[in-house]
N, C-alpha and C positions, 0 to 999 in steps of 0.2 A: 504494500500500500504506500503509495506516494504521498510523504507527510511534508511540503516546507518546511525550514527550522525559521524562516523569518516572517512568517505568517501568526495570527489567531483565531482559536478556534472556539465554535459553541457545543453544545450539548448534542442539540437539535443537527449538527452537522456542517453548519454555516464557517466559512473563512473569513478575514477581514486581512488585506495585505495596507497597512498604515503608514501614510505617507504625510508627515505633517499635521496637520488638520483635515486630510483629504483622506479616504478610508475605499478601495478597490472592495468589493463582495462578493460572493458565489458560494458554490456548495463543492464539500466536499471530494474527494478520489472515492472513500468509502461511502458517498452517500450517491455518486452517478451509478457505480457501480451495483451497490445494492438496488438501485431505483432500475437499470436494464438501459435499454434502447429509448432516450429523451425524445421527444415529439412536440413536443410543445412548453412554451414560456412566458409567462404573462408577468411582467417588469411592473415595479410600481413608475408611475408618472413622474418627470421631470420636477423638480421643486414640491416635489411631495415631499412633508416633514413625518420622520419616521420615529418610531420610540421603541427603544433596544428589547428585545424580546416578542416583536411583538410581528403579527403578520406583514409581509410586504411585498412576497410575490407567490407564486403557484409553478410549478414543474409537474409538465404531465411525461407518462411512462409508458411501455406497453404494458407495463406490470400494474402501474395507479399512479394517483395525483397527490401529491406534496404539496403541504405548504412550506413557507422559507421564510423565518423570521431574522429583522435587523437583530444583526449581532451590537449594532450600539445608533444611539440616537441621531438626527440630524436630516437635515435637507440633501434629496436626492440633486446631484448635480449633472447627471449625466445617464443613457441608459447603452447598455452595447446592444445598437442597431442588428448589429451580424446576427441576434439570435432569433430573433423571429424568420428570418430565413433559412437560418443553420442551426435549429438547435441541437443538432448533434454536437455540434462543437466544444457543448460542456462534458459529452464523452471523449471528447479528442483531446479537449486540454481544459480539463476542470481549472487549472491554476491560471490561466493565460488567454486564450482565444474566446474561453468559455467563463468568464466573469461575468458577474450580474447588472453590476451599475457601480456608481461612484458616489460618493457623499461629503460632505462637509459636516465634519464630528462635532457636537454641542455640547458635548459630554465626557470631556478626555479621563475624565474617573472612571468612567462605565469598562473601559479598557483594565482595566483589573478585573473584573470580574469575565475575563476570556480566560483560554487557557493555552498557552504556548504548547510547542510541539512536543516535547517530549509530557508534556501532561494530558494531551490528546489521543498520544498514543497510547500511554498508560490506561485512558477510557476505553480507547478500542479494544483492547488485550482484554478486561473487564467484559466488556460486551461479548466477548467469546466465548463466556467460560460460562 
């Protein structure tokens, strides 16, 4: 399973790659994979203000539909166009091609409560057993 070591993560499966005040988002290697062959992606809206944990987009699967909560709060600043035409691409590169949107953080506290990479993987390990 493909973990970045410079990435955070949530419970629910969500990434947050932080850049500043700016915060990249998507789902997981283990949560594409669990979820099969992605078919569809509903993004929240541009300058949509979002609240950490809480719903803000939808992944559909051949296997079923997920929701995707913000892994921390803030105004959407951006969404990746490519996936409503590609949504495979969050099978082809969950970390990179397949990103959800972008944000500007309101809440650089809520960033503690992620969990970096070896603590994520430490959850998966857990999920296994």
């Amino acid at each position: 399973m493909n973990i970045p070591k410079d990435l955070f993560y949530t419970k629910d499966h969500e990434w947050a790659r932080i850049d500043g005040d700016t915060a990249y988002i998507g789902i997981t290697d283990y949560a594409q994979h669990s979820l099969g062959d992605i078919t569809f992606v509903e993004l929240p809206k541009k300058s949509e203000e979002l609240k950490q944990s809480r719903y803000c987009a939808t992944v559909e699967s051949v296997k079923a539909a997920s929701e995707v909560y913000a892994p921390l709060s803030g105004k959407v600043l951006s969404n990746n166009e490519q996936l409503a035409a590609h949504p495979e691409l969050i099978n082809q590169s969950a970390y990179e091609k397949g990103y959800f949107f972008s944000m500007q953080i309101s809440n650089e506290a809520e960033k503690e409560k992620l969990m970096d990479a070896v603590s994520y993987e430490r959850y998966l390990e857990g999920l296994a057993k």
